[in-house]
C-alpha positions as MATLAB code, in Angstrom:
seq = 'XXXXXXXXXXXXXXXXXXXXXXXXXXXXXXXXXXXXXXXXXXXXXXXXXXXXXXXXXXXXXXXXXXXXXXXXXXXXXXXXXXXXXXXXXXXXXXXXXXXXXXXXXXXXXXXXXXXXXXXXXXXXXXXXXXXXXXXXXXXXXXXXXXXXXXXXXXXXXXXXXXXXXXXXXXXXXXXXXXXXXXXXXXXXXXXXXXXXXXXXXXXXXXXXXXXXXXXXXXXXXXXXXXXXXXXXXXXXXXXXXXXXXXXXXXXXXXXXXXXXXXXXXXXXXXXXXXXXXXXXXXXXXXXXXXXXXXXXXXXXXXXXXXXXXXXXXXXXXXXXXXXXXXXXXXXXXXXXXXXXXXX';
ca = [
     124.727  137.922  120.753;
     123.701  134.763  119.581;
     121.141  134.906  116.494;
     119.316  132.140  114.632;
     118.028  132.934  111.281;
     115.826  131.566  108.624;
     114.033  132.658  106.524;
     110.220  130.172  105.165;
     108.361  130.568  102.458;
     105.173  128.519  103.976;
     102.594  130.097  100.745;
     103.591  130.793   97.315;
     102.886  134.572   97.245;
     105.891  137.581   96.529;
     104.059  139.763   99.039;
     105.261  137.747  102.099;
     108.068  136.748  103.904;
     108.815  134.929  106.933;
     111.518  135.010  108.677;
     112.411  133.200  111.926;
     114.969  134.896  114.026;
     115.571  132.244  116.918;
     112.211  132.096  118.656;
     110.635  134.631  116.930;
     108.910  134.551  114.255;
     108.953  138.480  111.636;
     106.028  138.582  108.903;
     106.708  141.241  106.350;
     103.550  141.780  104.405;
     104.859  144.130  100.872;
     101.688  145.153   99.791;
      97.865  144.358   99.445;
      97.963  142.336   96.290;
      95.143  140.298   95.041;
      95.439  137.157   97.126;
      97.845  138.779   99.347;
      95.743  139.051  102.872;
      93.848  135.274  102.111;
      97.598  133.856  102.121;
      98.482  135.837  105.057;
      95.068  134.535  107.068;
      95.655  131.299  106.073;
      98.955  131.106  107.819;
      99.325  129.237  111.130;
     100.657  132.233  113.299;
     103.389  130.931  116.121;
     102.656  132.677  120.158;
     105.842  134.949  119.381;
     105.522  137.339  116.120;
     106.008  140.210  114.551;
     103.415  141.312  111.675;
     104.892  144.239  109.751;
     104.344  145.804  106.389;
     102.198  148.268  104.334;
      98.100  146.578  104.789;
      96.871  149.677  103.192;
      93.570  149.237  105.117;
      91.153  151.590  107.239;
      89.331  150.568  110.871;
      88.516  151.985  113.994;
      90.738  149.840  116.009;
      93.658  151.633  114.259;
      92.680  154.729  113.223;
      89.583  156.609  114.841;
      86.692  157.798  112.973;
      87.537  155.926  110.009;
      85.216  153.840  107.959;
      86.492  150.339  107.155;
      88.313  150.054  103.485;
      90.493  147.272  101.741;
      89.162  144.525  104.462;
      89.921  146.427  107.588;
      87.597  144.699  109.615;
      88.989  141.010  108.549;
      92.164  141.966  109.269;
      91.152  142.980  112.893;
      89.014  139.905  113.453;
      91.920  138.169  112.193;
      94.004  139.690  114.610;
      91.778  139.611  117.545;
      91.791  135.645  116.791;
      95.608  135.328  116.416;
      96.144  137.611  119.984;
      97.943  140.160  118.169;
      97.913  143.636  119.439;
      98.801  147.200  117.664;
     102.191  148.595  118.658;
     102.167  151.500  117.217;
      99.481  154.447  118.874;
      96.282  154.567  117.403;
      95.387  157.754  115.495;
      95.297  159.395  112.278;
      96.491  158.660  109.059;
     100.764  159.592  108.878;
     100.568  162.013  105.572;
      97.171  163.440  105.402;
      96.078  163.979  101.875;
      96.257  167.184  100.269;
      93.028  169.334   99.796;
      90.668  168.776   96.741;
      91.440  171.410   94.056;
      88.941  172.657   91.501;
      89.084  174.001   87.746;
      86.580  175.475   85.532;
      87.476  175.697   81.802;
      84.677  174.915   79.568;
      81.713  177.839   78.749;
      79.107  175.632   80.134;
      80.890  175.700   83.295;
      81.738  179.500   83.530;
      78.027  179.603   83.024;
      77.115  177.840   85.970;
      79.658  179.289   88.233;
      78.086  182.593   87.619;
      74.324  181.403   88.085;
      75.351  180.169   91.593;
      77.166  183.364   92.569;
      74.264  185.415   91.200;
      72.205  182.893   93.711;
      74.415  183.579   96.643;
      75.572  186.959   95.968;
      72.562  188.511   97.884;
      73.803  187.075  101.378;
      77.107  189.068  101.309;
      77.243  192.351  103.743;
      76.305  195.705  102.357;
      77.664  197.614  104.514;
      81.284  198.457  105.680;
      82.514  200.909  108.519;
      84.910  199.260  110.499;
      88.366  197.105  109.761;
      86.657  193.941  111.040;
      83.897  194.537  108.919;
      86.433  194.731  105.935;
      87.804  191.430  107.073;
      84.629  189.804  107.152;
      83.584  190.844  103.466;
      86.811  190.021  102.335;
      86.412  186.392  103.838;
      82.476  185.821  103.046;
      83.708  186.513   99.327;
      86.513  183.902   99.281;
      84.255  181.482  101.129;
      81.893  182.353   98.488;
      83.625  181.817   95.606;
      85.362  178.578   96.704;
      81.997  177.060   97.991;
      80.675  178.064   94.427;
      83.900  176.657   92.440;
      83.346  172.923   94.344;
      79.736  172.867   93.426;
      79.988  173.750   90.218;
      83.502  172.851   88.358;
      85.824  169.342   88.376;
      88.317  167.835   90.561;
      91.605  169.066   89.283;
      94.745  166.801   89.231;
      96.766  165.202   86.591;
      93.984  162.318   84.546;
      94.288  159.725   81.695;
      92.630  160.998   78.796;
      93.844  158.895   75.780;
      95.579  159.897   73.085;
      93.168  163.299   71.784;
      92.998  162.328   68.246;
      91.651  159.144   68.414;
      88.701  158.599   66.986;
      86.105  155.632   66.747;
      87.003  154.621   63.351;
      90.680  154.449   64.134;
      89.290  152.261   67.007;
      87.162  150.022   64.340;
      90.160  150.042   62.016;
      92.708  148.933   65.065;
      90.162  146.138   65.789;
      89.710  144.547   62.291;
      93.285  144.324   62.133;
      94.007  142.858   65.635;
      90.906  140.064   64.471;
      92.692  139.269   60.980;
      96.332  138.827   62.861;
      94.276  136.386   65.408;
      93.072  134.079   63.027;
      95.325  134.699   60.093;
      99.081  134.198   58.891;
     100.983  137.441   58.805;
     101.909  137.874   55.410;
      98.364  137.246   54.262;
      97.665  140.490   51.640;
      94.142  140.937   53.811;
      96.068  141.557   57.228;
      99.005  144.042   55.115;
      95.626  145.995   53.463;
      94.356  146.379   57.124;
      97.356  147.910   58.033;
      97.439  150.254   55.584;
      94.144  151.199   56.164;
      94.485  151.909   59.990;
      97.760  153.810   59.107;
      95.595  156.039   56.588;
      92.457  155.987   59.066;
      95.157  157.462   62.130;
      96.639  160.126   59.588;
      93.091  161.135   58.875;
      92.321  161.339   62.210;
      95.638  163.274   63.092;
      94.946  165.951   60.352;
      91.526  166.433   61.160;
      92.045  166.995   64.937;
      94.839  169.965   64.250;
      92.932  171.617   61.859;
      90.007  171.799   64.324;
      92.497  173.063   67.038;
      93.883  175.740   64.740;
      89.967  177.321   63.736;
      89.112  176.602   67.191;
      92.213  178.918   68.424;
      90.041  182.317   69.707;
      92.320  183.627   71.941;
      96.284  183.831   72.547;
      96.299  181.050   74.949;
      94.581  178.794   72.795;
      97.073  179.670   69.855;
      99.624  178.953   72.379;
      99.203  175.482   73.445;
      98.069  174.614   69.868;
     101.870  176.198   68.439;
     103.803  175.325   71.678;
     104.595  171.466   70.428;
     106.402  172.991   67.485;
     108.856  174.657   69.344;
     112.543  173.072   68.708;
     114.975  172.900   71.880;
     117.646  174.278   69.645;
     121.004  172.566   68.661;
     122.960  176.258   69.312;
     124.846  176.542   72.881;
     125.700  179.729   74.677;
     129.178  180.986   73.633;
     131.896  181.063   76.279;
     132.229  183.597   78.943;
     135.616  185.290   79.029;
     136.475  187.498   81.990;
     140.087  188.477   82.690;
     141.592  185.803   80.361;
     139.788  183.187   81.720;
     137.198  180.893   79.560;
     134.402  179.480   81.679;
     131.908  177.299   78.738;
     129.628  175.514   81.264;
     126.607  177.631   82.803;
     126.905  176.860   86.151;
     130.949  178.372   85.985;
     129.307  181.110   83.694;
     126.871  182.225   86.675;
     129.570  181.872   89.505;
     132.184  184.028   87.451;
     129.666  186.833   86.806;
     128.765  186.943   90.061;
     132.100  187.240   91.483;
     132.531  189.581   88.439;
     129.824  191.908   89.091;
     128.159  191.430   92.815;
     131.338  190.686   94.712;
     133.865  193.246   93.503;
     134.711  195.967   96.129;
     135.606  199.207   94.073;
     135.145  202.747   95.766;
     134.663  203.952   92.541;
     131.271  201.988   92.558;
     130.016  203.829   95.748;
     127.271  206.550   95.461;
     128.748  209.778   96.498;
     126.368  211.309   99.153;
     123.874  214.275   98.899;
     126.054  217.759   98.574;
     122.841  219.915   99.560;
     119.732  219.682  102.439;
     116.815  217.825  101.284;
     113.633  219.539  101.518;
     111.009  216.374  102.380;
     107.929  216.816   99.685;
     104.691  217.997  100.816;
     101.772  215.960  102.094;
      99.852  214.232   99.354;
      96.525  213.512  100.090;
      94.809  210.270   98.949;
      91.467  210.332   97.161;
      90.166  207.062   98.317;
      87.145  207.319   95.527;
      87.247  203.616   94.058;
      84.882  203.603   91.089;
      82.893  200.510   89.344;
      85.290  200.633   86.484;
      88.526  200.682   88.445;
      87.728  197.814   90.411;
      86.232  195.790   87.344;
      89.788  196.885   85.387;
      91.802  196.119   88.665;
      89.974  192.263   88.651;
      89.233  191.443   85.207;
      92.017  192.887   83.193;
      95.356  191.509   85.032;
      97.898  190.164   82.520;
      98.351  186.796   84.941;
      95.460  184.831   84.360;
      96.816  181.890   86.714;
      94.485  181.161   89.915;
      95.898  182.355   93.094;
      96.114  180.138   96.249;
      92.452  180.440   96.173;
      92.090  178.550   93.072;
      90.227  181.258   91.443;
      91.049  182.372   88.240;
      90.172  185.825   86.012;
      87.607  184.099   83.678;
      85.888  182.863   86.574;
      85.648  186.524   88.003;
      84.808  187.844   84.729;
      81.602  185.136   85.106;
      80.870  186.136   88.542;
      81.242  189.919   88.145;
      77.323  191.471   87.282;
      77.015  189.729   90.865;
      79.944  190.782   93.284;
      80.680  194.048   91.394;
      78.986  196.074   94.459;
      80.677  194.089   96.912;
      84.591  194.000   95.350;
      84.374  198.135   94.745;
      82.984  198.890   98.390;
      85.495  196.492   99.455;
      88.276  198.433   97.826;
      86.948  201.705   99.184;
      86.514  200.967  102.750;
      90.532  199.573  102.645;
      91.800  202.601  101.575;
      89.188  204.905  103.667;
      90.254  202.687  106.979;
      93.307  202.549  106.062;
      93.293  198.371  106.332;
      93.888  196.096  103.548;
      92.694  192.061  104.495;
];
């Protein structure tokens, strides 16, 4: 097979490159840069080619239902115009994103989550006598509580938020400094006193903000991510493992040898001898299904994991919402264990 390469460089942009592989002609767009889809419009597009690469645009034409984003609809015109044509199928977007997530941390916030479950609260069933009816209060009170997290806390996800102890007159201190070394010589004594000054101003700054985090420490979490920086890693490694003469130092040939050590080893001596005597089978207990208001408010509010579940709801935010789903969680918990059916 005969093949013809070269590759052009017709505009002066990184983002694009043309290559002409015997009569056809292969644009690989990189990425939407600034200036990247003008250079690519203005290009004089041969009958035979091959337009390839990541537009990271939106339109209808490619992907139905969607609203137009990053110049969809120029690149379509521009396409109509050039008679190019979409190879791939039309439809929707290859890795969907991933579904909003929601915190609550502040007081203010707590607050508000439990004035809008208070609000809601009245809507949920009140009464439960079948299995589907358990599964439907079990539901309307996740629905609930999500619907109530989204409309009244933040988007979650990992954010910018600057260096915590900076305050505005480090800020005025950086800026005198970064005007003296604009219009100044170096080793003038005015831009070494600045300096100084913002070094003093940031120490300041730095003392003041831990001191506030320490008195503002009220509970053991707090105290925790306020002590958790001055943990050391710890110079000390484990000691060597020795089992039958053999020294094993590193911990992946530590784990291997104690488990051949201790799960693999095939020793009658190890087996449980079996019962002697008949085993009577215990009587019948019977379950008293009574659920009261302070069981279920210990069994929600007073878990030792405080992280949210899959539902995103955490224990401080049922601690907010309780004086309004308190009903609705206990009959919950008694109809499950009366029906015998746990959603």
């Amino acid at each position: 097979m005969n093949l013809h390469t070269e590759q052009r460089n017709p505009v002066p942009s990184r983002d694009l490159m043309l290559l002409e592989v015997n009569d056809m002609t292969v644009i690989n767009f990189y990425r939407n840069a600034p200036g990247a889809l003008e250079a690519l419009f203005a290009l004089q597009i041969p009958q035979k080619t091959l337009v390839v690469g990541n537009l990271n645009a939106r339109h209808h034409s490619w992907q139905p239902g969607a609203d137009n984003y990053q110049q969809g609809a120029d690149i379509s015109d521009w396409a109509g115009r050039n008679n190019l044509r979409l190879i791939n199928e039309p439809g929707p977007v290859a890795s969907p994103l991933r579904p909003t997530k929601y915190k609550i941390t502040p007081e203010e916030e707590l607050k508000r989550f439990g004035e809008l479950v208070a609000q809601w609260a009245p809507r949920l069933p009140a009464t439960i006598e079948t299995a589907d009816e358990v599964d439907g209060l079990a539901q309307a009170l996740k629905e609930m509580l999500q619907a109530t997290l989204s409309a009244s806390g933040r988007k979650g996800g990992k954010r910018a938020i600057g260096t915590p102890w900076w305050t505005e007159n480090c800020t005025e201190a950086r800026a005198v400094l970064l005007a003296l070394r604009r219009t100044g010589d170096p080793s003038e004594p005015d831009i070494r006193e600045a300096r100084r000054e913002l070094r003093r101003v940031v120490r300041r700054a730095k003392a003041a903000f831990w001191n506030r985090q320490i008195t503002e420490a009220a509970d053991a979490g707090s105290m925790h991510k306020v002590m958790r920086w001055t943990k050391s890693s710890g110079q000390l490694r484990a000691p060597p493992l020795e089992i039958e003469s053999v020294v094993y130092e590193t911990q992946r040939d530590r784990a291997q040898a104690l488990r051949s050590a201790l799960l693999e080893r095939q020793n009658l001596a190890d087996d449980i001898p079996g019962p002697t005597e008949a085993v009577q089978a215990p009587r019948r207990l019977d379950l008293d299904c009574t659920v009261t208001m302070d069981d279920a408010h210990h069994a929600c509010n007073f878990t030792g994991n405080t992280s949210p579940g899959a539902d995103e709801i955490t224990v401080a935010m049922l601690k907010a919402a309780w004086p309004s789903i308190s009903m609705a969680v206990t009959m919950l918990f008694q109809a499950s264990l009366r029906l015998r059916h746990y959603p």
